[in-house]
Phi, psi and omega in degrees: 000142189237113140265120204231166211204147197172167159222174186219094199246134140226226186253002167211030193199148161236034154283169210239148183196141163229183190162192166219170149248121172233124192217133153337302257213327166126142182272359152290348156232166178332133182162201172265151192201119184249138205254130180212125200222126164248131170211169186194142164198178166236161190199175205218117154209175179293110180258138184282337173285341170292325195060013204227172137262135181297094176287142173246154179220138169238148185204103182244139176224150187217137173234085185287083196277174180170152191250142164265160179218102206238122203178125165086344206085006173247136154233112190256137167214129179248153166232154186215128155182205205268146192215111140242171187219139195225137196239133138202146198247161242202073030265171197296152171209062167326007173251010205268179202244348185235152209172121123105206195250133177237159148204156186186203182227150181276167165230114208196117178238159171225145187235148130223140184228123160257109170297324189219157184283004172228031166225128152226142134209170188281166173183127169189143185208170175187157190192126186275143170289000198280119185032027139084033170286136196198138170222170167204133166262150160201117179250163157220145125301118157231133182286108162282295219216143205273158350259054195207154175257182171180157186147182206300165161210164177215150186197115208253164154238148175179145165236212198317298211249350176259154167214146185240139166223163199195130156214129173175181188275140152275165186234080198233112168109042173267143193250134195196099169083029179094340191246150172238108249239110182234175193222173096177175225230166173154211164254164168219149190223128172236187186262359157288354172112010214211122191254164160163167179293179174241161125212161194226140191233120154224169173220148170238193177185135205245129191232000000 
């Protein structure tokens, strides 16, 4: 079992998420692996019928079973299962395209690959049928000074009517008191016009 934790902060959105992997068979090696992801933040735009701005607040849980595949220094691992989610907003905004409570199913893939033992690199997305919320990363590595990698990462978010783009650096596997540690920073850019840094924090622990 992998239990992991994070945030996500920017200049109109705060959120926070956790879950597990539990996989039978051990997570290193091939197999079945169920993915269970919570998450909640608030987050702030602008509405054009309103004129004003909105606050939201959201709380999504997903329960993904889904198979690894391990090999080589590579791990591909895909998930499918049930996703729901619940938005409310602050003043009220009917013209807004996500309002109240959903469910539907998900899609979530991970990749990691090391050519070497001082490269890495990442790759992982996933897209909901709920208005087609979707994000997809791509990271590289390299380990300079042990025990961690670093190096660039890029990252879009997005549903129907929003987009999101992210570029900036990472921090990924430094290990500390049992836990493992990943980091990163950067600009963010949206189709609303509104730019500002990012960061991002997370840790796992592996039982």
């Amino acid at each position: 079992m992998l239990l992991f934790a994070g945030d996500d902060l920017w200049r109109d959105s705060a959120f926070l998420n956790g879950g597990l992997l539990w996989s039978p068979a051990g997570l290193d090696r091939d197999g079945f692996t169920l993915k269970v992801v919570l998450a909640g933040g608030l987050y702030t735009y602008p509405s054009g019928g309103l004129h004003t701005d909105v606050d939201g607040t959201l709380l999504s849980a997903a329960a993904l079973p889904g198979w690894r595949i391990t090999t080589a220094g590579i791990t591909v691992a895909l998930y499918v299962g049930p996703i729901i989610q619940d938005y409310r907003l602050s003043p009220y905004d009917p013209g807004s395209l996500l309002r109240g409570f959903y469910s539907g199913g998900q899609l979530a893939t991970d990749v990691w690959y090391q050519p070497s033992p001082t490269s890495m690199i990442a790759l992982d997305g996933s897209i909901a049928s709920i208005a087609l919320i979707g994000s997809a990363r791509a990271a590289v590595g390299w380990r300079f000074f042990e025990p961690f990698f670093v190096g660039p990462e890029a990252q879009a978010l997005w549903c129907f009517d929003y987009q999101q783009w992210r570029l900036g650096a990472h921090v990924t596997g430094f290990r500390a008191d049992g836990l493992e540690w990943s980091a990163a920073a950067g600009m963010a850019v949206d189709s609303l016009g509104r730019y500002g840094p990012y960061l991002r924090l997370g840790f796992f622990v592996k039982y």
